[in-house]
C-alpha positions as CSV (number, residue, x, y, z in Angstrom):
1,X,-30.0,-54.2,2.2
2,X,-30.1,-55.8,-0.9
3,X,-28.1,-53.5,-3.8
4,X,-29.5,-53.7,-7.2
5,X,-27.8,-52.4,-10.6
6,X,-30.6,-53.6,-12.9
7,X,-31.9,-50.9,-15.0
8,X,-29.4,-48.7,-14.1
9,X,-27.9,-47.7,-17.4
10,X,-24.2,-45.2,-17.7
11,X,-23.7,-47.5,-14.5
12,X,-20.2,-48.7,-15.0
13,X,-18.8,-51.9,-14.2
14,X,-18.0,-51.3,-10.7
15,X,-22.0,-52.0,-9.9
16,X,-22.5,-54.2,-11.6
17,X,-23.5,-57.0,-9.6
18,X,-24.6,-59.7,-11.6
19,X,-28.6,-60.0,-11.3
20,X,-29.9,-60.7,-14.8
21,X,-33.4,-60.6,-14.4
22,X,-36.1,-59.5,-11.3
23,X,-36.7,-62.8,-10.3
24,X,-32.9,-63.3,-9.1
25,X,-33.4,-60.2,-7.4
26,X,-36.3,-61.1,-5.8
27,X,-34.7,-64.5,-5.0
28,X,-31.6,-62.3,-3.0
29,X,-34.3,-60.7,-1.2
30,X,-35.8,-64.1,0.0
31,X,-32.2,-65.3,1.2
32,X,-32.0,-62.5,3.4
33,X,-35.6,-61.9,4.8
34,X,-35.3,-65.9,5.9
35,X,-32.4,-65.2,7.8
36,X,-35.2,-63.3,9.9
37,X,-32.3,-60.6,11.6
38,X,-34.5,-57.6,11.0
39,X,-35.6,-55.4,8.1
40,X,-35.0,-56.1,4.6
41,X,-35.0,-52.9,1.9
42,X,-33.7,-53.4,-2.0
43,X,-32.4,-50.8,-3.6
44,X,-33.0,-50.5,-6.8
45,X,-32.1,-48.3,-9.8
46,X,-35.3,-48.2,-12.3
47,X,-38.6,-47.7,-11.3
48,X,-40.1,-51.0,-13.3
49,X,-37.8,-52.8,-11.6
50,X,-39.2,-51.9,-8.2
51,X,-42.4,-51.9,-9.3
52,X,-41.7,-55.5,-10.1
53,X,-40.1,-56.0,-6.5
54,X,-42.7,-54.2,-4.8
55,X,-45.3,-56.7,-6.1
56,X,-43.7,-59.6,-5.0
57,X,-43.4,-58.1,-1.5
58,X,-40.5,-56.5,-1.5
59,X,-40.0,-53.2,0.7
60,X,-38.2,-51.6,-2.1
61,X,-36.7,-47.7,-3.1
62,X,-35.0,-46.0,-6.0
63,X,-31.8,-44.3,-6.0
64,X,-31.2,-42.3,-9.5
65,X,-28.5,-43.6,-11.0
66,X,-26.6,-39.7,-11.1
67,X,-26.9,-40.0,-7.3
68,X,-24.7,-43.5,-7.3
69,X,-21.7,-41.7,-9.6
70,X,-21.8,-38.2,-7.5
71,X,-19.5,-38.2,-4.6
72,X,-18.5,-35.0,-3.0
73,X,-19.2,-33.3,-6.6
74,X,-16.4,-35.1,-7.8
75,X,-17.3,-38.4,-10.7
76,X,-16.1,-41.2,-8.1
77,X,-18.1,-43.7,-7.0
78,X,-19.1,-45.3,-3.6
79,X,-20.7,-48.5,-2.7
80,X,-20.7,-47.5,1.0
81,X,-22.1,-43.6,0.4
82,X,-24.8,-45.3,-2.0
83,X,-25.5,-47.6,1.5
84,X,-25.5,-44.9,4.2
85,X,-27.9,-42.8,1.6
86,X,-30.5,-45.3,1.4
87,X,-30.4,-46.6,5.0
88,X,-30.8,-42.5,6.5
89,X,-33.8,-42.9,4.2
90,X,-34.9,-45.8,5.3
91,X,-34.0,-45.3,9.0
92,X,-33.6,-41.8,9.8
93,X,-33.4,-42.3,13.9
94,X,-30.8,-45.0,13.4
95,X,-32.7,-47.5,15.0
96,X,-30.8,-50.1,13.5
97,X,-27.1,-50.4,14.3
98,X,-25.9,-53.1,12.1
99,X,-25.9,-52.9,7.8
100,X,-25.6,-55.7,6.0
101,X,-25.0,-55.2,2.0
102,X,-25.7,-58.1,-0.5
103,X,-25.3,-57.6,-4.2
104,X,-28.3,-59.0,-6.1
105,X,-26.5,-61.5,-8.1
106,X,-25.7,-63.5,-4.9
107,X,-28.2,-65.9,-6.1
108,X,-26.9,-69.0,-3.9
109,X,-27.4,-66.6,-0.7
110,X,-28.8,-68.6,2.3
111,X,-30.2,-67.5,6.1
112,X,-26.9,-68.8,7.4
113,X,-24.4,-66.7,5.1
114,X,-26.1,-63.5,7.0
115,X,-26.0,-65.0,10.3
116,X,-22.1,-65.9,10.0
117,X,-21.4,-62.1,9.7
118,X,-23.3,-61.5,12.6
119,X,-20.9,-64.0,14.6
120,X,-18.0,-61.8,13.0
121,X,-19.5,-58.8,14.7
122,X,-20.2,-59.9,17.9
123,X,-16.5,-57.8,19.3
124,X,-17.5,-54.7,20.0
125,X,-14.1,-53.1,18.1
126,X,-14.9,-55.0,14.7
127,X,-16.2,-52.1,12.5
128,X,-17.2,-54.7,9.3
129,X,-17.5,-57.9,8.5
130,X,-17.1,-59.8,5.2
131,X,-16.2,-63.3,3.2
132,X,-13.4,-64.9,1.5
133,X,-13.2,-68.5,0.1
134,X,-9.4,-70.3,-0.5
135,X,-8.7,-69.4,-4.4
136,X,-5.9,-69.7,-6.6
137,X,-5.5,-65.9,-8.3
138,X,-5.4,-66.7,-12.3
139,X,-3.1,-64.5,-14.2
140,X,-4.4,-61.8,-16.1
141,X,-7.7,-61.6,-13.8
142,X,-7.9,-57.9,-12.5
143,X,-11.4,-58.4,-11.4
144,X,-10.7,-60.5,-8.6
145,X,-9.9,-59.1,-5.2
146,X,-7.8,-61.0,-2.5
147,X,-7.3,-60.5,0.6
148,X,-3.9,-60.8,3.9
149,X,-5.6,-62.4,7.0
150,X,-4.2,-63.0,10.5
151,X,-6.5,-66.0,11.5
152,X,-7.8,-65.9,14.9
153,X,-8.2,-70.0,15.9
154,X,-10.0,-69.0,19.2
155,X,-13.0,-67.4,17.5
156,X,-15.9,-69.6,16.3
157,X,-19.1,-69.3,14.1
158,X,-21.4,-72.3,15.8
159,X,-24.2,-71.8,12.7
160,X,-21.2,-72.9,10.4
161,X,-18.5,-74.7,12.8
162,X,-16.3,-74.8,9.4
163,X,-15.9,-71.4,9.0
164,X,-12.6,-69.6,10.4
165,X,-12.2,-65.2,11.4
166,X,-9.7,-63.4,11.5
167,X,-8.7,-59.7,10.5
168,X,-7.9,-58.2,7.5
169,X,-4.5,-56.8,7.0
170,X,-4.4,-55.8,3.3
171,X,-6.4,-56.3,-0.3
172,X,-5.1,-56.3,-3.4
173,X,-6.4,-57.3,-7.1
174,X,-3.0,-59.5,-7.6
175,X,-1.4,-60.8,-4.0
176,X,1.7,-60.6,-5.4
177,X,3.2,-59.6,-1.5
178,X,0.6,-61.9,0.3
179,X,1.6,-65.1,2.1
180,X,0.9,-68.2,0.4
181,X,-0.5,-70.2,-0.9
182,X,-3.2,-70.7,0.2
183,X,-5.0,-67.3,-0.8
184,X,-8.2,-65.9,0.2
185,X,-10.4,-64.5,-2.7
186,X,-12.6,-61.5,-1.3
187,X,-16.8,-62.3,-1.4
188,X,-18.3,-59.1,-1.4
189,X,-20.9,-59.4,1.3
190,X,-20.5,-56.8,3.9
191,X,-21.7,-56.5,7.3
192,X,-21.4,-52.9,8.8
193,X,-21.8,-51.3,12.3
194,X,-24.4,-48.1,11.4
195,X,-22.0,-45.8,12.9
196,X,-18.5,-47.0,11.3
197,X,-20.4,-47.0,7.7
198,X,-21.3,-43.4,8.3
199,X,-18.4,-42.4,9.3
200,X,-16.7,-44.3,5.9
201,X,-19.1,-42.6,3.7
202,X,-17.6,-39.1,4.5
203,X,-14.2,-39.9,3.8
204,X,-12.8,-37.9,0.6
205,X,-12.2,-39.6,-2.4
206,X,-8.9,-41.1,-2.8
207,X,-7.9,-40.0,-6.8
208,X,-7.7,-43.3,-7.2
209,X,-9.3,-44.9,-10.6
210,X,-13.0,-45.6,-10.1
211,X,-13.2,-48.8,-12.2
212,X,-10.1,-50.4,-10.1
213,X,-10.4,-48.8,-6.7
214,X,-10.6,-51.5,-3.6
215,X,-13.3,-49.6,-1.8
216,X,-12.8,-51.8,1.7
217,X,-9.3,-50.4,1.9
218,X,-11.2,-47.0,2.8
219,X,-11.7,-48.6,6.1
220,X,-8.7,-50.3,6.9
221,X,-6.6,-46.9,6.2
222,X,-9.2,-44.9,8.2
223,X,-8.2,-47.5,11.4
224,X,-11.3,-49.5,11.3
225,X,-11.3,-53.0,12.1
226,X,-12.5,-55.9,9.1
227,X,-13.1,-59.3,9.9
228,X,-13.2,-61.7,7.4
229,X,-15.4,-65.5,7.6
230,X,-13.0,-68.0,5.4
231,X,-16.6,-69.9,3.8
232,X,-16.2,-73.5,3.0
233,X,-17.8,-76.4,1.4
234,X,-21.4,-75.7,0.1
235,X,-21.3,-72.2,1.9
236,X,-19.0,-71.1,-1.1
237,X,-21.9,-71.5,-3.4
238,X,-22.5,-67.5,-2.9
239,X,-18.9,-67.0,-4.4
């Protein structure tokens, strides 16, 4: 699924993903449908701008905006209960078990990006999948999120033989506590299995501050396993 936040006005910065126009939307939408791993949808936030997605193709729906800021009647937001809502739309039987979400200002996206989280989800007890790239953290920069690995040397991606896995131990905005360097800036791609994403979406909201909450950590403190592909080279174009 490809998450939009054009249009979506009173959506704070959290969503906002970057996509200026349609046409980089649109664009997203190609990167993914060419990695041909099943069905494509794009969420949007504004009717014109599915209209616009629509006509060039696109199997697109609306979420209201009201819907994306309402989490168990409380104002916290979730990426991952805005996910779950419009896949059950989409796919009510659940005949798909693996979600992949893609903000829509990835505009370097490429088939092989996708298919190197799929290689990150082939063990059965890996609940999600995601990127990092090696990145200095700059001072001052709270938007930024970085991530503790354990790198596992044995695993390989053969669609991108550069790329390394391993788990995820811990993110935070300023890896103050993290080995290194070097350090691993997070990439917010995200690969899902159906049912752990379900699960994640009907966890209670921390308390935490919406605008600086790490969303992942949900899964790591609910026990689920997250792999993470270390992108190198031209694949950090999508960074």
């Amino acid at each position: 699924m490809v998450s939009s936040s054009l249009g979506g006005e009173g959506v704070p910065s959290r969503f906002q993903t970057g996509a200026h126009n349609v046409s980089t939307v649109v664009d997203v939408w190609n990167g993914v449908r060419q990695a041909e791993i099943g069905s494509v949808i794009v969420d949007c936030l504004e009717d014109g701008v599915q209209e616009a997605l629509r006509e060039a193709g696109a199997y697109a729906v609306r979420t209201a905006p009201k819907d994306v800021l309402r989490l168990h009647n409380q104002e916290s937001l979730s990426g991952m209960r805005r996910l779950a809502g419009t896949v059950t739309r989409f796919d009510r039987f659940c005949n798909h078990d693996l979600v992949i979400n893609v903000p829509d200002g990835t505009v370097e996206l490429e088939p092989v990006h996708v298919q190197v989280l799929m290689y990150a989800l082939a063990s059965s007890d890996v609940g999600i999948a995601t990127f990092v790239i090696e990145e200095e953290p700059q001072e001052g920069d709270d938007s930024s999120v970085f991530t503790s690995v354990a790198w596992n040397p044995a695993r390989r991606v053969y669609v991108a033989p550069d790329c390394q896995i391993g788990t995820a131990m811990d993110f935070q905005r300023q890896p103050i506590s993290f080995p290194g360097p070097p350090f691993f800036r997070h990439v917010p791609i995200f690969a899902y299995r159906r049912s752990v994403l379900d699960r994640l979406a009907r966890v209670p909201p921390t308390g935490e501050d919406p605008e600086t909450e790490i969303e992942i950590l949900t899964a790591l403190r609910a026990g689920f396993r997250v792999e993470v592909c270390l992108i190198t080279g031209d694949f950090t174009r999508i960074a």
